[in-house]
PAGUPA-154814 format. One line per 8 residues: number of its first residue (from 1); their letters; for each residue z, x, y of N, C-alpha, C, O, CB. Coordinates in nm, 2 decimals. Atoms other than C-alpha are relative to their C-alpha. Glycine has a CB too. Layout:
REM PAGUPA-154814
NUM = A = Z,X,Y,Z,X,Y,Z,X,Y,Z,X,Y,Z,X,Y; ...
This chain:
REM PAGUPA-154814
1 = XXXXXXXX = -0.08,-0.03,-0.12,-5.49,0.92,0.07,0.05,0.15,-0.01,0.09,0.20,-0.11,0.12,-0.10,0.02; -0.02,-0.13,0.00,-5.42,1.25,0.19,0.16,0.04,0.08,0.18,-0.02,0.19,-0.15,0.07,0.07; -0.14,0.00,-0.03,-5.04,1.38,0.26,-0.03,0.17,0.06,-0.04,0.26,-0.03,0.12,-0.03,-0.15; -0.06,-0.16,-0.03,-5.04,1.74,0.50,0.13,0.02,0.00,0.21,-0.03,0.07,-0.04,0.05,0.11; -0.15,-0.08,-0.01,-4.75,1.93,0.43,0.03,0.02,0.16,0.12,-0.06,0.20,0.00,0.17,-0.09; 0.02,-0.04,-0.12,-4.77,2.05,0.79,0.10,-0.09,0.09,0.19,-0.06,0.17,-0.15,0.00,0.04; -0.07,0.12,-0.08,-4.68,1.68,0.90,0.11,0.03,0.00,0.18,0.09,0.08,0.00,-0.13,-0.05; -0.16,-0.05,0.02,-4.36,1.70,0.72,0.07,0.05,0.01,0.10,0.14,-0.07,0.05,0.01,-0.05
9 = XXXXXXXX = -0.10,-0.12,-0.05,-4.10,1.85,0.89,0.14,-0.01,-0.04,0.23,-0.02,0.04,0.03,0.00,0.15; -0.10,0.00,0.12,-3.85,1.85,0.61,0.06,0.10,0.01,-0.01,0.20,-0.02,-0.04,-0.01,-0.13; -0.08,-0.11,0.03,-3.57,2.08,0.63,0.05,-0.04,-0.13,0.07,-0.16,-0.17,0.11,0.03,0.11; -0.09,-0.02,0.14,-3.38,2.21,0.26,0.12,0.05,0.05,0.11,0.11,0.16,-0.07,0.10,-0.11; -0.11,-0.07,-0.01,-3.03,2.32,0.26,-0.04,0.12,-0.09,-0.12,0.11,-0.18,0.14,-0.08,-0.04; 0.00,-0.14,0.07,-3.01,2.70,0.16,0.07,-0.10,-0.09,-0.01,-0.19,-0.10,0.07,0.16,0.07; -0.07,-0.02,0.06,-2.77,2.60,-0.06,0.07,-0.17,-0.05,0.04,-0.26,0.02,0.08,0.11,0.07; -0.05,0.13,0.03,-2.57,2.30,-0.23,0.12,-0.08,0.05,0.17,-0.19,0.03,0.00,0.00,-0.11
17 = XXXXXXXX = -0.11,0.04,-0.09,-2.31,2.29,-0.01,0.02,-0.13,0.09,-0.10,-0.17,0.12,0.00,0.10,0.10; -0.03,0.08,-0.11,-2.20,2.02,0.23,0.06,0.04,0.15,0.18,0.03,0.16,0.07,-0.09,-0.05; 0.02,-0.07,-0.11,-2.22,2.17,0.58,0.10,-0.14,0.13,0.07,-0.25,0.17,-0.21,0.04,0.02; -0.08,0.08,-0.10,-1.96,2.01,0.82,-0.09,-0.02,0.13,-0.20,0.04,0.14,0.15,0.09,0.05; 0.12,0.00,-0.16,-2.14,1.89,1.21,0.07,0.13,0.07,0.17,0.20,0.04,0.02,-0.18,0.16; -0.04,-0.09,-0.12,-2.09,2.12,1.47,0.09,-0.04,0.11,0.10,-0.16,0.12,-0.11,0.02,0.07; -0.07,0.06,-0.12,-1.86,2.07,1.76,-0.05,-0.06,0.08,0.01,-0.15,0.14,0.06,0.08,0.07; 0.05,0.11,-0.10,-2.10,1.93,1.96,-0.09,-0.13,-0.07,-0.14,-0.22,0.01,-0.11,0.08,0.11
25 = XXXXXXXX = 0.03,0.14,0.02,-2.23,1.66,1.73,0.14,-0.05,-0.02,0.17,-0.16,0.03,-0.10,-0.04,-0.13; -0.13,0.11,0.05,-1.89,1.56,1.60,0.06,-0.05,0.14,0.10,-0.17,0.14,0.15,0.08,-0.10; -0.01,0.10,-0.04,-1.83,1.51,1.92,-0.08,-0.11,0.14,-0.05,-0.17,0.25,0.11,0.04,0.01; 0.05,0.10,-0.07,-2.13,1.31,2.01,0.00,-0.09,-0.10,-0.04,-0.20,-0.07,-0.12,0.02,0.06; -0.11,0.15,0.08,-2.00,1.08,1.74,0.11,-0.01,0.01,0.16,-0.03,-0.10,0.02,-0.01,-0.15; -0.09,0.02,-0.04,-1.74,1.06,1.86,0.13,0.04,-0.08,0.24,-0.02,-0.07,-0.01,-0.11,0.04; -0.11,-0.04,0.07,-1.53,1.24,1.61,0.07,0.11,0.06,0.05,0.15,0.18,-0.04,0.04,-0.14; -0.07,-0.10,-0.04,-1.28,1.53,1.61,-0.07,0.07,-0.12,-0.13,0.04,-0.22,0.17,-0.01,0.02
33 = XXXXXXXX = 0.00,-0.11,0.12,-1.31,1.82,1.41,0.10,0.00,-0.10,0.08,0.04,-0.22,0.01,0.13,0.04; -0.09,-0.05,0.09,-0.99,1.82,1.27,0.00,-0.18,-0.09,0.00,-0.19,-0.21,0.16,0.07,0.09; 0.04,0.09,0.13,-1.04,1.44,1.16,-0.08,-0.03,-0.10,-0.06,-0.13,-0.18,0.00,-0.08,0.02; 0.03,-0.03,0.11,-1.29,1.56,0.95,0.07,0.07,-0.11,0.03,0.07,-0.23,-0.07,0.03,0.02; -0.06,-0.10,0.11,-1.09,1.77,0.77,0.17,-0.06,-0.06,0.27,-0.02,-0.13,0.01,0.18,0.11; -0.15,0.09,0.00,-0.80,1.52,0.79,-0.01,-0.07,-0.13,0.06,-0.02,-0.22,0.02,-0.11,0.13; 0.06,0.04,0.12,-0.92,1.31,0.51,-0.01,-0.18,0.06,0.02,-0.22,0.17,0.11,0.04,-0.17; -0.01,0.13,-0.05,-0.97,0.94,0.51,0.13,-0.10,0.02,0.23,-0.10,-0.06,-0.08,-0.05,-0.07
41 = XXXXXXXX = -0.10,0.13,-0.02,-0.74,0.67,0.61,-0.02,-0.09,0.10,-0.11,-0.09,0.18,0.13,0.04,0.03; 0.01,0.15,-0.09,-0.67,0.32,0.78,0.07,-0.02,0.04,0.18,-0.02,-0.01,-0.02,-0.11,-0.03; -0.13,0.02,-0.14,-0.50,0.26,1.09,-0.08,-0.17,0.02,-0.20,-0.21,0.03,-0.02,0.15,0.22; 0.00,0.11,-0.04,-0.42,-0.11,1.12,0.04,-0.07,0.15,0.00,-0.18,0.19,0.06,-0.05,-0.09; -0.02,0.06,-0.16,-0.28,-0.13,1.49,0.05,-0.06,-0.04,0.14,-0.06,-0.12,-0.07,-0.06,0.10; -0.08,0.11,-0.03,-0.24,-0.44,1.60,0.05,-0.09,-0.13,0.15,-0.16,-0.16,-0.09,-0.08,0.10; -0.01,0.08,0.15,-0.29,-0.59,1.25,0.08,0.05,-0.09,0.04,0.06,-0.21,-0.12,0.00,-0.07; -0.15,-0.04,0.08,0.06,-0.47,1.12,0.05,-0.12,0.06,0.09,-0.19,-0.03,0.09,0.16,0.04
49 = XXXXXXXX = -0.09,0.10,0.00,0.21,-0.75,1.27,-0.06,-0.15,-0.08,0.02,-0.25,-0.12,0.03,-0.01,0.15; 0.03,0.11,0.07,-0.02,-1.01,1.11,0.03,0.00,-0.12,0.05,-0.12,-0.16,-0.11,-0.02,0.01; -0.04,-0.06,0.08,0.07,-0.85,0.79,0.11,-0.03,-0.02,0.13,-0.10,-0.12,-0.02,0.09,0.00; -0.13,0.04,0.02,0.43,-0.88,0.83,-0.02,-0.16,0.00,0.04,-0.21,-0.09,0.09,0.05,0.12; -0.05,0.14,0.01,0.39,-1.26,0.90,-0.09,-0.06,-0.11,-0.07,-0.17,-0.14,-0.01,-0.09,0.13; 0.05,0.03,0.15,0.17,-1.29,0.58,0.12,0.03,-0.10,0.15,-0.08,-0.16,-0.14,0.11,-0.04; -0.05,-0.07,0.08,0.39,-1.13,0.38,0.19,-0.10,0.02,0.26,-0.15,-0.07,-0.03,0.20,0.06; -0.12,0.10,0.01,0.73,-1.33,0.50,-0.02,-0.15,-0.02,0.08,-0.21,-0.07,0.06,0.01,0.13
57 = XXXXXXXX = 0.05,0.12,0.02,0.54,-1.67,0.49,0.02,0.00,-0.15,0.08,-0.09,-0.20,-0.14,-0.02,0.06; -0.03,0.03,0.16,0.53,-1.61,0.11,0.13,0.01,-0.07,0.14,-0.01,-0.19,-0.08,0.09,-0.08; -0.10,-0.05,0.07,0.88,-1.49,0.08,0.07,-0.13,0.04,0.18,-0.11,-0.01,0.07,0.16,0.03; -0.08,0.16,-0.06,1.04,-1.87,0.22,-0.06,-0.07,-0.15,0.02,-0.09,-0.24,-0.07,-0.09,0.20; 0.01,0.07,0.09,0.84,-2.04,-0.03,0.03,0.05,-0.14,0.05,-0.03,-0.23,-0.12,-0.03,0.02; -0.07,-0.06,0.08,0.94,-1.82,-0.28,0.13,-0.01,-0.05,0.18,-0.01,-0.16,-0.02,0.08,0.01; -0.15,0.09,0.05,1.28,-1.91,-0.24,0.02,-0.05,0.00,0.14,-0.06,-0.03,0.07,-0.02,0.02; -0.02,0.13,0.03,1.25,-2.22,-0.24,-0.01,-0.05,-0.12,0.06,-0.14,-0.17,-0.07,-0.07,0.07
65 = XXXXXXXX = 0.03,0.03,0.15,1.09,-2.22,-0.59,0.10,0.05,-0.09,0.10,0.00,-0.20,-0.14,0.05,-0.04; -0.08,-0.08,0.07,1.36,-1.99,-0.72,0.10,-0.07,0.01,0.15,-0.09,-0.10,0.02,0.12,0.03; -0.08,0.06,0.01,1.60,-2.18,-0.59,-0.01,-0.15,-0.05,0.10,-0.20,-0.03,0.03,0.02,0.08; 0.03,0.12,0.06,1.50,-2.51,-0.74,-0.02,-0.02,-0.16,0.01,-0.12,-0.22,-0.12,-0.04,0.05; -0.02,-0.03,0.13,1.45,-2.35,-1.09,0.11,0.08,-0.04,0.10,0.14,-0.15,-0.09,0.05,-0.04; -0.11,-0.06,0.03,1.81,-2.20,-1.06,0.08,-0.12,-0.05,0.17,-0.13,-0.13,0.06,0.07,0.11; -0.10,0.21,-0.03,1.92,-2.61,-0.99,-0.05,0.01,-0.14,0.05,0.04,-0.21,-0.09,-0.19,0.15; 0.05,0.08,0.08,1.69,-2.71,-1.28,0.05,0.09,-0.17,0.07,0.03,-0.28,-0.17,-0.01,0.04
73 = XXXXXXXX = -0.11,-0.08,0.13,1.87,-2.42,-1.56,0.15,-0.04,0.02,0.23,-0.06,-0.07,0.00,0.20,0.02; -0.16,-0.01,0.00,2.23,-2.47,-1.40,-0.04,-0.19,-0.06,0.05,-0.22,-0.14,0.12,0.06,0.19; 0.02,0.16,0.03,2.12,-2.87,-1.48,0.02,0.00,-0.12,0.13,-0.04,-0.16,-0.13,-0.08,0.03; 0.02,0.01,0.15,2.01,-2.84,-1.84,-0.15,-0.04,0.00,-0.22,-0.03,-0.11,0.11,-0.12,-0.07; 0.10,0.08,0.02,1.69,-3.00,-1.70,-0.13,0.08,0.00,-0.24,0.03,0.00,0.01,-0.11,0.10; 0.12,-0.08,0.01,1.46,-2.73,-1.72,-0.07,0.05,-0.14,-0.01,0.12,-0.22,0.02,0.11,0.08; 0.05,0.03,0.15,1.23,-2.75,-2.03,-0.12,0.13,0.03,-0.19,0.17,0.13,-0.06,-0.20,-0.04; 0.10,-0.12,-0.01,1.02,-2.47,-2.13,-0.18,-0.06,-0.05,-0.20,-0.14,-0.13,0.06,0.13,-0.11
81 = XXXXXXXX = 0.13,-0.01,0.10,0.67,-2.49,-2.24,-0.08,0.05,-0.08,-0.19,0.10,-0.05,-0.06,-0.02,0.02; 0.01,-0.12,0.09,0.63,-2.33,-2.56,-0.14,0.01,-0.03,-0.17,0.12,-0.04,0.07,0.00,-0.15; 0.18,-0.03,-0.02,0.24,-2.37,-2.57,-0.04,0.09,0.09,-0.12,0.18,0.05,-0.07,-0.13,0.05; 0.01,-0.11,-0.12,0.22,-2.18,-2.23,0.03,0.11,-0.05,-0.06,0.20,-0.05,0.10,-0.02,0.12; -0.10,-0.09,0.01,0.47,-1.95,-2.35,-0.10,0.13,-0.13,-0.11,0.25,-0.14,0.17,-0.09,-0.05; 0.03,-0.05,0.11,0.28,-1.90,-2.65,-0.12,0.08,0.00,-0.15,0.17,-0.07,0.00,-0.10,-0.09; 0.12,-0.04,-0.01,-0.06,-1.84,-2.51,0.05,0.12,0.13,-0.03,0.20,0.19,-0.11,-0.13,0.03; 0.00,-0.14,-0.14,0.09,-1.59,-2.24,0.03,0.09,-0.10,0.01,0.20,-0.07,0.13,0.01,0.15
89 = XXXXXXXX = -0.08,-0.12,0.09,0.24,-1.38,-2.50,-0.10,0.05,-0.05,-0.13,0.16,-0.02,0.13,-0.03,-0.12; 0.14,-0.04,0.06,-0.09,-1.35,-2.70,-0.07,0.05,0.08,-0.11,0.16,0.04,-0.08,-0.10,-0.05; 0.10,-0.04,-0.08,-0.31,-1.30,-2.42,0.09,0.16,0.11,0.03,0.24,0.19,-0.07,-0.16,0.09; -0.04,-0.09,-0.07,-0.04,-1.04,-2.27,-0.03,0.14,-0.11,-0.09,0.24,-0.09,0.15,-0.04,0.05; 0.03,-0.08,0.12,-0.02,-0.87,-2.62,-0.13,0.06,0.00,-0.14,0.18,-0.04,0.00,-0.08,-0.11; 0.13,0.01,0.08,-0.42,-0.89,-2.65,-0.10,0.12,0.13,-0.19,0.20,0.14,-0.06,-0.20,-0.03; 0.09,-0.07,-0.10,-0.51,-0.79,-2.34,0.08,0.13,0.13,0.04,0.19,0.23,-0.09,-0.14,0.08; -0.11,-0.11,-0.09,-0.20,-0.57,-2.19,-0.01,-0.10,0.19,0.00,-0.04,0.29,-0.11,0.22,0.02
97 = X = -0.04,0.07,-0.13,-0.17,-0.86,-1.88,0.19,0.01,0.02,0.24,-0.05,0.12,-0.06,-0.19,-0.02
């Protein structure tokens, strides 16, 4: 099989640069110019408020558990488990958790 160069209409960059679009592609993608040069980031909108109610949903049950192991120390009735205790400390040690 035979490959003409001729076909291939391969452009090279002069150079090793990374060449920004032009004003009129960026904006037939629908970009700006300056948010290229802006850098990246993420706009959540509407999805800041779902966030907040993720984020408070865990903080109720959280107090509930805190407060139930405040009851269970001011009691006397809260027992530790030195096996647990023993294998977190090793594997925190061991592995920087």
């Amino acid at each position: 099989m035979k490959i003409e160069n001729n076909l291939l209409n391969i452009s090279m960059p002069q150079n090793d640069r990374v060449q920004e679009p032009s004003k009129a592609q960026s904006q037939a993608l629908g970009r700006t110019p300056s948010a290229a040069v802006a850098g990246d980031g993420v706009d959540l909108g509407s999805q800041a408020g779902l966030v907040a109610t993720a984020q408070a949903a865990g903080l109720s049950d959280r107090a509930s558990i805190t407060q139930s192991l405040r009851a269970l120390v001011q009691s006397g009735q809260y027992k530790v488990d030195t096996a647990a205790l023993a294998d977190s400390m090793v594997s925190a040690a061991q592995y920087g958790d």
